[in-house]
N, C-alpha and C positions, 0 to 999 in steps of 0.2 A: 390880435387878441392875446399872443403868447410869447412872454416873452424868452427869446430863446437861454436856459439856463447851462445848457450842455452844449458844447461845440466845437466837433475837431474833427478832425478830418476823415475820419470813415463814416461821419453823417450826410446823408441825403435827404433833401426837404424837397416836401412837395411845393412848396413856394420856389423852387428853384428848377423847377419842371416843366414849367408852361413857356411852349407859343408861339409863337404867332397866328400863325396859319399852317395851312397841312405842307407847304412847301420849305419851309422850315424846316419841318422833320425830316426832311430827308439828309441821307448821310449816316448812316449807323441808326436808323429808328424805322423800322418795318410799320407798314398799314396799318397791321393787327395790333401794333403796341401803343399807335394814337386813339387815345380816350379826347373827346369831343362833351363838353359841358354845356350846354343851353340853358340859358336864366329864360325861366319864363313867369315873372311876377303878377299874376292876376291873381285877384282874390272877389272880384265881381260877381261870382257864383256862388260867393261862400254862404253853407249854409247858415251859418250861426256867427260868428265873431272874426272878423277881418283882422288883418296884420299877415297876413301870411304871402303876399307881396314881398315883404322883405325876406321871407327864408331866403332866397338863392343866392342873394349875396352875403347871411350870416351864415350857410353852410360851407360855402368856400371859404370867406374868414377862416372859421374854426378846420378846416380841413388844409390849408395853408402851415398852421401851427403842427401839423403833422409831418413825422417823419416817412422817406420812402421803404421802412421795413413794419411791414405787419407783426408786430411781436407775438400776439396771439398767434396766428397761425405758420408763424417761423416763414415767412412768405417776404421775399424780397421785390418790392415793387421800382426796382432803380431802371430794366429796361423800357418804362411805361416814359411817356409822353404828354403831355396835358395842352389841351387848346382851350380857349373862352371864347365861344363863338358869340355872335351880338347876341343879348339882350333881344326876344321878342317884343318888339312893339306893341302894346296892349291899348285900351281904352272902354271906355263903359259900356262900349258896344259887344253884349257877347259873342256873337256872332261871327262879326268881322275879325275879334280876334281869333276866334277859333281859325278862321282860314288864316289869319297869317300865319298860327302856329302850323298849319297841315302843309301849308308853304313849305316855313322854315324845315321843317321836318323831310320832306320830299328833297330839298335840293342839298340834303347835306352829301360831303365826299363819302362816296361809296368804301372807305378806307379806313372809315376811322368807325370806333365803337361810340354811342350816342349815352351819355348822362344825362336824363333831362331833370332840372332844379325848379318845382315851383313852391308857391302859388298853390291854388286849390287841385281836389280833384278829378273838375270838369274837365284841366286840360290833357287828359290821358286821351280821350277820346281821339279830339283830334291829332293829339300822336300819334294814335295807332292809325287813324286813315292817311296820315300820311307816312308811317312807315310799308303799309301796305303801298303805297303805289313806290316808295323808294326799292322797295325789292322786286319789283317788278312780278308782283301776282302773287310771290312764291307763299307757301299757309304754315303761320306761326301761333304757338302756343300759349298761354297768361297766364302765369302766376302772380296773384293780388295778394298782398298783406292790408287786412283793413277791420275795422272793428264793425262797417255798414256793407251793406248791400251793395247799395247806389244803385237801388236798379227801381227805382219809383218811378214812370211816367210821368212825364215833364206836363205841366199844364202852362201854358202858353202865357206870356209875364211875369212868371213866376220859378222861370229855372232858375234851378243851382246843383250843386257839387254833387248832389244825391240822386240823378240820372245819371250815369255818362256809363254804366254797365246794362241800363235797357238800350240807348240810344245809338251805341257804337253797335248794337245787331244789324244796321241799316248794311253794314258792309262785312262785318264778321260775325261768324258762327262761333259761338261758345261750347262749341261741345269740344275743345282741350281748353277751358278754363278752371281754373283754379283759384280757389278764395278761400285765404288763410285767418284767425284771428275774429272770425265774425261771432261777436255776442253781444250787440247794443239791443239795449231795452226798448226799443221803439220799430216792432215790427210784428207782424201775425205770422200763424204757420206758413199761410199762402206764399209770402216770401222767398221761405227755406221751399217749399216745395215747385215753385216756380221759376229757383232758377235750379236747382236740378234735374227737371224736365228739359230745362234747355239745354243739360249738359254738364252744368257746370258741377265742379266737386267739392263741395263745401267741408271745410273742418273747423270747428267752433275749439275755442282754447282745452275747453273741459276734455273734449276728442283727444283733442291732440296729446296733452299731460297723460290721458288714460291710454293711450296705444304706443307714446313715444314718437318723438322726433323724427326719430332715425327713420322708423315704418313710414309715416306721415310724409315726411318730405319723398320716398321711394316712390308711394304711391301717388302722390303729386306730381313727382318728374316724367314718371311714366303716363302719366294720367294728360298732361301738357306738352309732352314733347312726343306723344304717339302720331305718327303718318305726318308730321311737321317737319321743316328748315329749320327750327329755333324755337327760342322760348322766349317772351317779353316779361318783366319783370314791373311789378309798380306796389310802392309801396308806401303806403299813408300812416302818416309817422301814429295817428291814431290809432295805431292796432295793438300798441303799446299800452300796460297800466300804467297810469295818470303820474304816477310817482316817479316814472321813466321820461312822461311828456306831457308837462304839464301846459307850454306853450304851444297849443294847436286848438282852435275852434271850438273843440267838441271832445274834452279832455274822457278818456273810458279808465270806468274803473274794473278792476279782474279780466283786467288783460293781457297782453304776452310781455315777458320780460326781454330787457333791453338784449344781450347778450342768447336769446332764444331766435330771435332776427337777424341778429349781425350772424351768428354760427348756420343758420338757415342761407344767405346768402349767397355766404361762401361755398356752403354745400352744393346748392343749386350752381352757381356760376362753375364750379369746377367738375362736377358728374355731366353735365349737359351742354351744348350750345345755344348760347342765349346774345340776343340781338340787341340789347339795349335794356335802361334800366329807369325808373323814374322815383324821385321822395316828394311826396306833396305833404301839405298844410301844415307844414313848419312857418308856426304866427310868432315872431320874436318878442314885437313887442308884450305877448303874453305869458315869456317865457322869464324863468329864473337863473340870472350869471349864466345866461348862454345853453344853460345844459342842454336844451328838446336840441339844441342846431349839434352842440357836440355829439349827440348820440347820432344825428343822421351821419355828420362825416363820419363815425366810425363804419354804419352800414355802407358809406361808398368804399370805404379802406376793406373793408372785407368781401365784400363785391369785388372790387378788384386782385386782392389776393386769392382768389376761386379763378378769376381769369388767368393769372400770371401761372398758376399750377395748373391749370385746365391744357395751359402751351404748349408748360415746358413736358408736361407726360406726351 
């Protein structure tokens, strides 16, 4: 995607950081500093406008074109590590993919930190059951960037994207979840009060601007990461104003700004311990010169400079 215009020798590219396998890294690369990327291109759940299958290979593109120093947050990412693990196997069957992803999920190396790249955002769900059984029981926390619920009761033939926060109750408790960015037009109060009965903590944009970031993300962290191992992170590139992302299904208007996400990120990955991280329904084909996929690699770049700082303190 980019063509390199600056190049000497105190630069480090993230195209120059990846691979193979986790036995590779060894030798001067600690566990903690293998970042693990999983492509999982399904968009078979989408609720509205398909193409988001191709995100996971335009967010590495565009995340390739980066260097390994976070300029924004003066964060040096050159001790990190990159693997590309397969591509989940997907097909029109929802189902069956979902277990291959709770598969894929379960058997990754206990060592390395989990990037997941899709596709819609049914496939969190089975993320999260299978990061549950990868940690062996241990009780982790959610923080969601999303402009929907997702928490409709699935009617039989008719899933998609917009269950997978009633359906993953089957195995986790919401009461440390967190759901940032929510104000689409297409829901009753029952909603908002249904899933804060369950726990969760909702904060709508209007919130957030009126109380501030700083307050908002404290009481989030603590809100997610109380009597928990960690924090799970997932975030749909949707929760973003349209102007920020225009390329994704279900573009929102008066939504959170681009750089209000990336700086939440990092906030989150470096005040807390967090298990893994997910960007969904980045739809390329409906995007403009790349930008919705540029915006998510920047949230992985700052994602990860919250980890690199979270270490080295």
């Amino acid at each position: 995607m980019y063509e390199r215009v600056v190049n000497d020798q105190s630069l480090k590219w993230v195209s120059e950081a990846w691979v193979k396998d986790v036995e590779d890294a060894a030798g001067g690369v600690s566990g903690s500093d293998l970042i693990t990327f999983m492509e999982i291109p399904f968009d078979f759940a989408v609720s509205h406008r398909p193409g988001t299958r191709f995100g996971p290979a335009a967010i590495l593109e565009a995340l390739n074109g980066f260097s390994l120093y976070c300029t924004d947050k003066r964060a040096d990412l050159s001790s990190l590590r990159f693997r590309r693990g397969a591509p989940v196997p997907v097909s029109n069957d929802i189902h069956q993919t979902y277990s291959r992803i709770e598969e894929a999920v379960t058997s990754l190396p206990p060592s390395t930190m989990p990037i997941f790249l899709g596709g819609d955002h049914s496939i969190t769900d089975p993320i999260m059951r299978g990061l549950l059984k990868r940690s062996g029981g241990q009780r982790f926390g959610l923080i969601v960037f999303d402009a929907h619920f997702d928490s409709r009761p699935p009617v039989k033939g008719q899933e998609h994207s917009g269950h997978w926060m009633y359906t993953v109750q089957e195995v986790y408790s919401h009461a440390n979840s967190v759901q940032l960015g929510v104000n689409a037009p297409i829901y009753s109060r029952e909603y908002m009060e249904r899933a804060e009965r369950a726990g969760v903590m909702v904060r709508t944009p209007y919130e957030i601007r009126r109380d501030g970031w700083l307050h908002t993300l404290e009481e989030a962290i603590a809100h997610a990461s109380r009597n928990t191992d960690g924090v799970y992170v997932s975030v749909d590139i949707d929760c973003l104003d349209r102007a920020f992302a225009q390329g994704t299904s279900v573009p929102n208007g008066c939504g959170l700004m681009a750089y209000e996400v990336a700086d939440a990120l990092y906030e989150i990955a470096r005040k807390t311990k967090t298990i893994g991280l997910d960007i969904v329904e980045v739809s390329p084909p409906l995007d403009d010169a790349s930008n919705t996929a540029e915006v998510a690699a920047h949230f992985v770049m700052n994602y990860l400079a919250g980890l690199t700082e979270r270490r080295r303190d």
